[in-house]
PDB file of N, CA, C, O and CB in Angstrom:
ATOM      1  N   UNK A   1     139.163 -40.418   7.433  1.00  0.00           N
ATOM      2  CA  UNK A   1     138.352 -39.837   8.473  1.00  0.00           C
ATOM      3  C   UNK A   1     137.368 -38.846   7.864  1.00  0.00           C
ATOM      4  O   UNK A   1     137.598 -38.224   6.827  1.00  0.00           O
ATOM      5  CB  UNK A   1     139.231 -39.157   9.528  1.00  0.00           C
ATOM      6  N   UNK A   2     136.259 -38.748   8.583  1.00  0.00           N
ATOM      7  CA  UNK A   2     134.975 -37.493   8.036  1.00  0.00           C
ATOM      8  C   UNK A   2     135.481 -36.368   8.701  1.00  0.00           C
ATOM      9  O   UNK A   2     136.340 -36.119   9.546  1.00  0.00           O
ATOM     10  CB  UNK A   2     133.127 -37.724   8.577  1.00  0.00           C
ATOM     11  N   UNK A   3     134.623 -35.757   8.005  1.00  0.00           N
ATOM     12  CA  UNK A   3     135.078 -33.975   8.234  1.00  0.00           C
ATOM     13  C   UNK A   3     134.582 -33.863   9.876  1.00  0.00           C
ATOM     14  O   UNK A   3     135.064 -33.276  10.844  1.00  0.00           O
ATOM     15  CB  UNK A   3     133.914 -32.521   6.932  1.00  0.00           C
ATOM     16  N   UNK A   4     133.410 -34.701   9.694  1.00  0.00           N
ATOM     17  CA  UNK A   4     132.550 -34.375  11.108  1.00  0.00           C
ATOM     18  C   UNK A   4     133.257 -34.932  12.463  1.00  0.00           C
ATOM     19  O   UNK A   4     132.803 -34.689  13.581  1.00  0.00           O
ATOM     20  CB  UNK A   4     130.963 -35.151  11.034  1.00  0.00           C
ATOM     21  N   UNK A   5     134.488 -35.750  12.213  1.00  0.00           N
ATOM     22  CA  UNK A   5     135.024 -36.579  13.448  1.00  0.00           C
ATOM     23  C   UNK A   5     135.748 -35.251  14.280  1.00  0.00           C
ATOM     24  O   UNK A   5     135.900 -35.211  15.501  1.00  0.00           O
ATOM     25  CB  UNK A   5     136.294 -38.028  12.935  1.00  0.00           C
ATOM     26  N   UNK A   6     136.202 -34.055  13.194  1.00  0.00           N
ATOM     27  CA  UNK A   6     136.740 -33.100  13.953  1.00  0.00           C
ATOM     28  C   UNK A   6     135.810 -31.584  14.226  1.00  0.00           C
ATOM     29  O   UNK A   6     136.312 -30.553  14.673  1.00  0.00           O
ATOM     30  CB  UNK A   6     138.068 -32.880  13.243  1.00  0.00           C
ATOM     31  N   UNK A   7     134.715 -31.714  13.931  1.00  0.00           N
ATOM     32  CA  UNK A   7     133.899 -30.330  13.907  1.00  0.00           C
ATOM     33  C   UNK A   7     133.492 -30.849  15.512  1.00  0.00           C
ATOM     34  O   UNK A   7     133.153 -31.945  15.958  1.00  0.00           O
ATOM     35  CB  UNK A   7     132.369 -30.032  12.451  1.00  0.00           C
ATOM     36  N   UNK A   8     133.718 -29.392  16.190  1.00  0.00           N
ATOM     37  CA  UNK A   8     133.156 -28.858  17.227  1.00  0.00           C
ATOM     38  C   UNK A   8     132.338 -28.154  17.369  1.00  0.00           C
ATOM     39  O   UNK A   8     132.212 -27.132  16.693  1.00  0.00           O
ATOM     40  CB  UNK A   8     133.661 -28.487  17.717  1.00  0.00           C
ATOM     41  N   UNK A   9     131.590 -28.497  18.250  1.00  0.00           N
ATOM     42  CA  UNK A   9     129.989 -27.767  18.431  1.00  0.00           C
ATOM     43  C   UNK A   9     130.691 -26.353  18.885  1.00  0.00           C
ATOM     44  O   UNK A   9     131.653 -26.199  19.637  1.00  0.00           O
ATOM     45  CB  UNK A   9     128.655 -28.615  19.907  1.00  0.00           C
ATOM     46  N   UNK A  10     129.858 -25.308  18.147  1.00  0.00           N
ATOM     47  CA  UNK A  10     129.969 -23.729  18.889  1.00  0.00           C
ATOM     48  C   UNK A  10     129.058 -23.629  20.196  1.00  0.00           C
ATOM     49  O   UNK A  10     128.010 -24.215  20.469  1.00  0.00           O
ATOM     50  CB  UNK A  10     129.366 -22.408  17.758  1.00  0.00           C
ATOM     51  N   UNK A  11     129.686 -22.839  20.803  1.00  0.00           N
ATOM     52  CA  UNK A  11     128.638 -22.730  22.183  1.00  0.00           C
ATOM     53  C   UNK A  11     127.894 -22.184  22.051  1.00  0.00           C
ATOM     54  O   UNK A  11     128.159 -21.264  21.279  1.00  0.00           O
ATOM     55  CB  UNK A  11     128.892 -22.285  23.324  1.00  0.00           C
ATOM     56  N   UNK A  12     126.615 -22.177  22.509  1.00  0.00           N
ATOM     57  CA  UNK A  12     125.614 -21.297  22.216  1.00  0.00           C
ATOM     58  C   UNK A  12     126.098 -19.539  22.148  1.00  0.00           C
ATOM     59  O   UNK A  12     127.133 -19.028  22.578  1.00  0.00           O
ATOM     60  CB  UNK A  12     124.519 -21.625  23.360  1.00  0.00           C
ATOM     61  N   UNK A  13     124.942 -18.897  21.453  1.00  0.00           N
ATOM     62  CA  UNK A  13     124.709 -17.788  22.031  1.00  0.00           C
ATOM     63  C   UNK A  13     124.516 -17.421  22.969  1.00  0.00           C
ATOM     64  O   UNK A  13     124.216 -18.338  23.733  1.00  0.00           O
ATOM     65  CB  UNK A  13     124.198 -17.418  21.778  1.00  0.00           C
ATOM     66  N   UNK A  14     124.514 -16.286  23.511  1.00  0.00           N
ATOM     67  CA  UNK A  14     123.909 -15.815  24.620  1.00  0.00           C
ATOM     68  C   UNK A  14     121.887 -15.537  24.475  1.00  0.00           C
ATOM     69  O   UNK A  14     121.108 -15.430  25.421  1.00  0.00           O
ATOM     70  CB  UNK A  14     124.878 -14.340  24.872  1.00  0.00           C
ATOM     71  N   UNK A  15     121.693 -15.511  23.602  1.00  0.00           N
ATOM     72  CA  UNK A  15     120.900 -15.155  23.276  1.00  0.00           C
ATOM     73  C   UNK A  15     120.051 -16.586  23.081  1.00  0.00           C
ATOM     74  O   UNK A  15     118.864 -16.648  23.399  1.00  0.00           O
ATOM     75  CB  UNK A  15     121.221 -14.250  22.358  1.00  0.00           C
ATOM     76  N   UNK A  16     120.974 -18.036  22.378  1.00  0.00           N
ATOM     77  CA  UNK A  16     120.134 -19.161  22.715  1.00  0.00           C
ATOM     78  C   UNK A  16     120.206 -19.923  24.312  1.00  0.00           C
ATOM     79  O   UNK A  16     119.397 -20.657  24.881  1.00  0.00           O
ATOM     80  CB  UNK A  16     120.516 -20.185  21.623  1.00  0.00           C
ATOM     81  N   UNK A  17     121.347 -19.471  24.669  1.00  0.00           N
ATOM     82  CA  UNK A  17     121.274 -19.442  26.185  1.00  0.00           C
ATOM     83  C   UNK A  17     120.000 -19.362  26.938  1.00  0.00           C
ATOM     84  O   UNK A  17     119.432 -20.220  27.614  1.00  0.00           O
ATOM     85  CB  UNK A  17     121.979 -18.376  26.621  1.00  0.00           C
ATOM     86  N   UNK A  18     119.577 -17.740  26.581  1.00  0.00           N
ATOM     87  CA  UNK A  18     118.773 -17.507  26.773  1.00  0.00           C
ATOM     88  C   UNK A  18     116.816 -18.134  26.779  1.00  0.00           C
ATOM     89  O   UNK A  18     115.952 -18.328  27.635  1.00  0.00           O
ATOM     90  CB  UNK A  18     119.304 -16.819  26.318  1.00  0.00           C
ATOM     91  N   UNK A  19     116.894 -18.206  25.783  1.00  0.00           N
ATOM     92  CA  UNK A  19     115.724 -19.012  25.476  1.00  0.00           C
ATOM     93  C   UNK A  19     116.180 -20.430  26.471  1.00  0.00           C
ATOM     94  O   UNK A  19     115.356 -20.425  27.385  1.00  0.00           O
ATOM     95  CB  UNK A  19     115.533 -19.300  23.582  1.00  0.00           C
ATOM     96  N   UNK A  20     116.642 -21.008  26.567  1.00  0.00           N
ATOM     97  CA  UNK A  20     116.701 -21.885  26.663  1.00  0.00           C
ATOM     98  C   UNK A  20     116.505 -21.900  28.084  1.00  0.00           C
ATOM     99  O   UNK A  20     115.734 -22.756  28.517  1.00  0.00           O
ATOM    100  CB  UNK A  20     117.565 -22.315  26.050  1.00  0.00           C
ATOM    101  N   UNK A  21     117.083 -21.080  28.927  1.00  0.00           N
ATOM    102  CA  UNK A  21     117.550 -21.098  30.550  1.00  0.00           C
ATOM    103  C   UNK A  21     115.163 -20.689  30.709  1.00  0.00           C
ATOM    104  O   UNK A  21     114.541 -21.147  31.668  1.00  0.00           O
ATOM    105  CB  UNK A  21     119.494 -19.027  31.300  1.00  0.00           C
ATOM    106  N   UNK A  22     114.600 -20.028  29.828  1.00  0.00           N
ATOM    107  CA  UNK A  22     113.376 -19.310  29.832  1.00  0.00           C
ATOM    108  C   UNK A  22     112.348 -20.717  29.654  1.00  0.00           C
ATOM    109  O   UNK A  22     111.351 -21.038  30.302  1.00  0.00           O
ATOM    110  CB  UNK A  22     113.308 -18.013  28.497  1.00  0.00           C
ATOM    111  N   UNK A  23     113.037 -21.400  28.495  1.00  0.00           N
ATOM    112  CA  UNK A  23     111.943 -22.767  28.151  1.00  0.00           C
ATOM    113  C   UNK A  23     111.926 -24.083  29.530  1.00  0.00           C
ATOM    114  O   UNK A  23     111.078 -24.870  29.951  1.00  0.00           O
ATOM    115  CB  UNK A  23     112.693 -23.715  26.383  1.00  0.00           C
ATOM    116  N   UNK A  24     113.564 -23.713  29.928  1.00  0.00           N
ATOM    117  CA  UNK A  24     113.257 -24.611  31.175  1.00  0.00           C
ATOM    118  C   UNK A  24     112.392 -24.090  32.449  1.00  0.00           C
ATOM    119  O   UNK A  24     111.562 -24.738  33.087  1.00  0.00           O
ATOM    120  CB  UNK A  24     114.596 -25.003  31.740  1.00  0.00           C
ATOM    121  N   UNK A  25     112.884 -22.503  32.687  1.00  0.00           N
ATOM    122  CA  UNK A  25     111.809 -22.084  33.839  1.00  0.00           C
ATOM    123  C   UNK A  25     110.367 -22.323  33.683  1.00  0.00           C
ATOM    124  O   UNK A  25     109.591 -22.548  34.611  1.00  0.00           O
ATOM    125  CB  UNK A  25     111.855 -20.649  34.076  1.00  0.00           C
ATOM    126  N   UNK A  26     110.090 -22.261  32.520  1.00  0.00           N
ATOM    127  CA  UNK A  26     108.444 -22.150  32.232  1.00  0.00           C
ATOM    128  C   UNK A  26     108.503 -24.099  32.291  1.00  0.00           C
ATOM    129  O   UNK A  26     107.716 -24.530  33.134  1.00  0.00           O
ATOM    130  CB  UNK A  26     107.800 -21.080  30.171  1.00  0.00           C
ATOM    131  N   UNK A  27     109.206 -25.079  31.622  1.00  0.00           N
ATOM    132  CA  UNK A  27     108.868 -26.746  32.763  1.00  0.00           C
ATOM    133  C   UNK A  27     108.494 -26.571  33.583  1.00  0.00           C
ATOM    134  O   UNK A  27     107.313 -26.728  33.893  1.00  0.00           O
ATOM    135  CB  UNK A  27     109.791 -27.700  33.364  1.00  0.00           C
ATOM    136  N   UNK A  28     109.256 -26.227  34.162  1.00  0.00           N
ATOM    137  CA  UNK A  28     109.579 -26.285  35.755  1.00  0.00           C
ATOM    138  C   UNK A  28     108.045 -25.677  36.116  1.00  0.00           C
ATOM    139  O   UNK A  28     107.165 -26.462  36.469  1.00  0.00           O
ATOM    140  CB  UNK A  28     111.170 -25.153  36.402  1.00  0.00           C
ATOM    141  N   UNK A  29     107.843 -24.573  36.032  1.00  0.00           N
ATOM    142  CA  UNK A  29     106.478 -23.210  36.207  1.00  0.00           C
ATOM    143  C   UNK A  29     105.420 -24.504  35.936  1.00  0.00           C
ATOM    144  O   UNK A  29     104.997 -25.045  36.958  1.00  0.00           O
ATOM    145  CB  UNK A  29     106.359 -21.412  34.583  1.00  0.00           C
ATOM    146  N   UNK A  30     105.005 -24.989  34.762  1.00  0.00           N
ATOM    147  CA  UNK A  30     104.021 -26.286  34.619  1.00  0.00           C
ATOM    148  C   UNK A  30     104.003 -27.750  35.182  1.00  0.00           C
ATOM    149  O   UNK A  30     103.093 -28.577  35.157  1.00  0.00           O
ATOM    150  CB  UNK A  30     104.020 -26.555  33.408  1.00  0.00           C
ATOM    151  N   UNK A  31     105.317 -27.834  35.716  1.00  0.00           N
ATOM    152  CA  UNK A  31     104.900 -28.956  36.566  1.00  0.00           C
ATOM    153  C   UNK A  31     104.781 -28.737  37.788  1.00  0.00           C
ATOM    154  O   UNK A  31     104.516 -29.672  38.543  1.00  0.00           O
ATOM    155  CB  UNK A  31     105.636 -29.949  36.520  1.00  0.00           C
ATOM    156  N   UNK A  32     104.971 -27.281  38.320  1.00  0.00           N
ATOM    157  CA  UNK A  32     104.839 -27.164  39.713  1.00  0.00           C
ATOM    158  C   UNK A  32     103.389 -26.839  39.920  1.00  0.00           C
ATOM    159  O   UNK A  32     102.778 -27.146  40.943  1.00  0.00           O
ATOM    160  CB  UNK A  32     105.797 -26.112  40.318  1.00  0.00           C
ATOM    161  N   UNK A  33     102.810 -26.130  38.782  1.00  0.00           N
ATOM    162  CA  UNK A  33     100.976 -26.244  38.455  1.00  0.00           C
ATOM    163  C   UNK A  33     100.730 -27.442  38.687  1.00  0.00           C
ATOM    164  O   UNK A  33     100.185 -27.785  39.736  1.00  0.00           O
ATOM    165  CB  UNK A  33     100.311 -25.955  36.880  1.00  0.00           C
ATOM    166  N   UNK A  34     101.138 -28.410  37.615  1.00  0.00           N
ATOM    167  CA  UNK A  34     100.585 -29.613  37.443  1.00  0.00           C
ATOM    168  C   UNK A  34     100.273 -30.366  39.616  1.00  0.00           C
ATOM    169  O   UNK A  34      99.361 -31.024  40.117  1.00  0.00           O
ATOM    170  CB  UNK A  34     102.038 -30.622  36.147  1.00  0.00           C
ATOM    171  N   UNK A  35     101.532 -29.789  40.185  1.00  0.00           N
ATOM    172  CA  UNK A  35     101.688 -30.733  41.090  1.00  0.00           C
ATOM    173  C   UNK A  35     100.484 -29.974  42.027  1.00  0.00           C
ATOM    174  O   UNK A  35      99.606 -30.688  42.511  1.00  0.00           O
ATOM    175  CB  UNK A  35     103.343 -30.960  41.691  1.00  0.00           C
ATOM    176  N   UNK A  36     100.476 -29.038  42.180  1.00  0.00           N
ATOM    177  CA  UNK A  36      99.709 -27.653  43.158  1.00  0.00           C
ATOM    178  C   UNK A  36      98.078 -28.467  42.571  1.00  0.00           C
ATOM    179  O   UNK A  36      97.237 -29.089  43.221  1.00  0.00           O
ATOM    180  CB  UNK A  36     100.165 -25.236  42.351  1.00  0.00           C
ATOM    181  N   UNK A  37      98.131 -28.160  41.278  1.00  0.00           N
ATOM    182  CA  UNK A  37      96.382 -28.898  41.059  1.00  0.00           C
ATOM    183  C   UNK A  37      95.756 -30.307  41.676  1.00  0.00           C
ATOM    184  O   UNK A  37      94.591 -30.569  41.974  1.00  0.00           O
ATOM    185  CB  UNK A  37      96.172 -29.264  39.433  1.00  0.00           C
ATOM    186  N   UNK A  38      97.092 -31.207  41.767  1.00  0.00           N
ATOM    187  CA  UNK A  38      96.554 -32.631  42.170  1.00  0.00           C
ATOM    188  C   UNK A  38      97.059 -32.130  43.970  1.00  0.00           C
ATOM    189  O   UNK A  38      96.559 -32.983  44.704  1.00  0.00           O
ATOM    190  CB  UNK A  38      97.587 -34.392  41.165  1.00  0.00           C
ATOM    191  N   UNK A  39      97.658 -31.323  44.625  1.00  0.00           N
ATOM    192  CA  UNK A  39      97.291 -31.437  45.698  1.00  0.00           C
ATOM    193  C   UNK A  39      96.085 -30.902  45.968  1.00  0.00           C
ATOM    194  O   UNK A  39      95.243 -31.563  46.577  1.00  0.00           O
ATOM    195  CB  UNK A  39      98.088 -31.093  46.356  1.00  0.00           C
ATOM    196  N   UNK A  40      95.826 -29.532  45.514  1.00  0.00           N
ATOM    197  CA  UNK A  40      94.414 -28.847  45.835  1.00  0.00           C
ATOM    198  C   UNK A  40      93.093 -30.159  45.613  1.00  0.00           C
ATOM    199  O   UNK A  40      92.213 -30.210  46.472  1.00  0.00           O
ATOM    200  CB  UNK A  40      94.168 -27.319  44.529  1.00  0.00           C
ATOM    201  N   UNK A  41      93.059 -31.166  44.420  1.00  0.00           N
ATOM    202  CA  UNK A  41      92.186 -31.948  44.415  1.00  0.00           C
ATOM    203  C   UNK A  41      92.359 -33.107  45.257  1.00  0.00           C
ATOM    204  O   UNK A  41      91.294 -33.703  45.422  1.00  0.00           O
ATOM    205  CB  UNK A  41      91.983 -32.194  43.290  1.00  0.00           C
ATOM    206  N   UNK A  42      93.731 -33.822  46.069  1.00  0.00           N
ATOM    207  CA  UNK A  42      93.830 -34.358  46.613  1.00  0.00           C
ATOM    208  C   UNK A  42      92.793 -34.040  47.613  1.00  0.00           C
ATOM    209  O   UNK A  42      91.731 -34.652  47.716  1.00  0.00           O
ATOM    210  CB  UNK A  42      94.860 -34.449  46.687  1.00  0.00           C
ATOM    211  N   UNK A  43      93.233 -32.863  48.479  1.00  0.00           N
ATOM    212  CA  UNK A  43      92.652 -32.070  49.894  1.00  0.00           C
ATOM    213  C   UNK A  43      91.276 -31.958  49.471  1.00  0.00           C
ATOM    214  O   UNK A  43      90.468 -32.006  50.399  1.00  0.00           O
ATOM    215  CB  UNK A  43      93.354 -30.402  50.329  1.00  0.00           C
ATOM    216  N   UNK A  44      90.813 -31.825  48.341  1.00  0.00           N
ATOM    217  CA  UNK A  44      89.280 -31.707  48.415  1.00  0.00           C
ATOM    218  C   UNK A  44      88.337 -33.239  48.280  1.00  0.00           C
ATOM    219  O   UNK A  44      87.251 -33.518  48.789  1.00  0.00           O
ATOM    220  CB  UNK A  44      88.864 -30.651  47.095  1.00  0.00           C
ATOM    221  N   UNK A  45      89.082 -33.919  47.543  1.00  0.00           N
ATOM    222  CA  UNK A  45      88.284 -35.225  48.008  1.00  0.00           C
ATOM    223  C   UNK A  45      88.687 -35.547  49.495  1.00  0.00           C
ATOM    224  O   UNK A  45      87.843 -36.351  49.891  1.00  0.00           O
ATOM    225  CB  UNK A  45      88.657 -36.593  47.013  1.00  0.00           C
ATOM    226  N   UNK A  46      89.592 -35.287  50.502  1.00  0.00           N
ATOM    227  CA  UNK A  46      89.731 -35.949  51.350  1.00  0.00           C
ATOM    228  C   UNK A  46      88.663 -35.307  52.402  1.00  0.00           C
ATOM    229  O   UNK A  46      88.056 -35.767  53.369  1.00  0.00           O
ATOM    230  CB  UNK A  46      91.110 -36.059  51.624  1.00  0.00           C
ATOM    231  N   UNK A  47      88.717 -33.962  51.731  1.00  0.00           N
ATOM    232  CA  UNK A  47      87.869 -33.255  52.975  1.00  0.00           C
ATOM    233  C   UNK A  47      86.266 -33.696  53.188  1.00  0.00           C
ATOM    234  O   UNK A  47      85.680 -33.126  54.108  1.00  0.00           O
ATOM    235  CB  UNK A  47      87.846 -31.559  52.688  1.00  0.00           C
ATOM    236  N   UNK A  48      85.496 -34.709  52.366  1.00  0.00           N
ATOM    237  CA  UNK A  48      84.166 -34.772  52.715  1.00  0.00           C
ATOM    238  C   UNK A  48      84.292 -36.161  53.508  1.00  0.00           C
ATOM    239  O   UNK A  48      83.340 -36.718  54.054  1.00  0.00           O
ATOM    240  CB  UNK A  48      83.088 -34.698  51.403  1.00  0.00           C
ATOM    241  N   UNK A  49      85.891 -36.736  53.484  1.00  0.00           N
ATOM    242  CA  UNK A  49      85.760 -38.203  54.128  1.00  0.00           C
ATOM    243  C   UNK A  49      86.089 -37.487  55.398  1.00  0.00           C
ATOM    244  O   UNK A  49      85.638 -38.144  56.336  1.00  0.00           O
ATOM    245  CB  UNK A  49      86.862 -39.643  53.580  1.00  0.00           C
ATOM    246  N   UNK A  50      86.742 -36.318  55.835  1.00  0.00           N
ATOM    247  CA  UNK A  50      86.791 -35.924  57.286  1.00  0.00           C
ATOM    248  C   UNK A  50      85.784 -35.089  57.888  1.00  0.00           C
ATOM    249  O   UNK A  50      86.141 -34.388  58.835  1.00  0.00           O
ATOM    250  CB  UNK A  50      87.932 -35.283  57.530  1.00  0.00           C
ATOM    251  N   UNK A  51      84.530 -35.041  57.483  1.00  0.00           N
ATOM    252  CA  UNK A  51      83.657 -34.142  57.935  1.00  0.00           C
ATOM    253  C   UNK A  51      82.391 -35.284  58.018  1.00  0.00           C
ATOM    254  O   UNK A  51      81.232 -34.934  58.237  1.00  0.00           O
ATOM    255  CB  UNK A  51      83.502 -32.723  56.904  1.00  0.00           C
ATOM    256  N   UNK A  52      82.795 -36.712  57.806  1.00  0.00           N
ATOM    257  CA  UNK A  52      81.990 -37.612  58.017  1.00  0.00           C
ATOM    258  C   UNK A  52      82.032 -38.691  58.820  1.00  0.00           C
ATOM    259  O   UNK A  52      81.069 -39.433  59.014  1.00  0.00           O
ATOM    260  CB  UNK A  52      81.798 -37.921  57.175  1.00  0.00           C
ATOM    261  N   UNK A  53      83.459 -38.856  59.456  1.00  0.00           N
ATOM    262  CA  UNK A  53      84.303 -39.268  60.682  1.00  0.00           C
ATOM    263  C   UNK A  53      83.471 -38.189  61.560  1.00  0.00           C
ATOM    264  O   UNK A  53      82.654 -38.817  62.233  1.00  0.00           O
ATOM    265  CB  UNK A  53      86.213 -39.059  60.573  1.00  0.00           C
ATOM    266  N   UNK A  54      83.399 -37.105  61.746  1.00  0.00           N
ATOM    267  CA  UNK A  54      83.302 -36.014  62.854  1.00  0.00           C
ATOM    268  C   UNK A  54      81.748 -36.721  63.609  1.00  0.00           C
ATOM    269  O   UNK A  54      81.234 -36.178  64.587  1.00  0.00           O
ATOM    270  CB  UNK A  54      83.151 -34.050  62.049  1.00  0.00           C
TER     271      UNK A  54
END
């Protein structure tokens, strides 16, 4: 058997915890941009097709 069949991962730090719990908020923070930008441009192309219905 390898040495590696019995090595266990250490748990993080608290400290890589950290980073880590920070790198996912900031995903999260850019795709909720990402999503906010394509609605704001959604609503603005739609708005010259409803002011031409009127």
């Amino acid at each position: 058997m390898r040495f590696n069949e019995f090595f266990e991962p250490k748990p993080p730090t608290p400290e890589q915890t950290r980073v880590k719990a920070l790198q996912a908020q900031a995903d999260r923070a850019k795709q909720a941009v990402k999503v906010e930008k394509a609605k704001q441009a959604m609503a603005k192309a739609q708005k010259p097709a409803a002011l031409a219905r009127q």
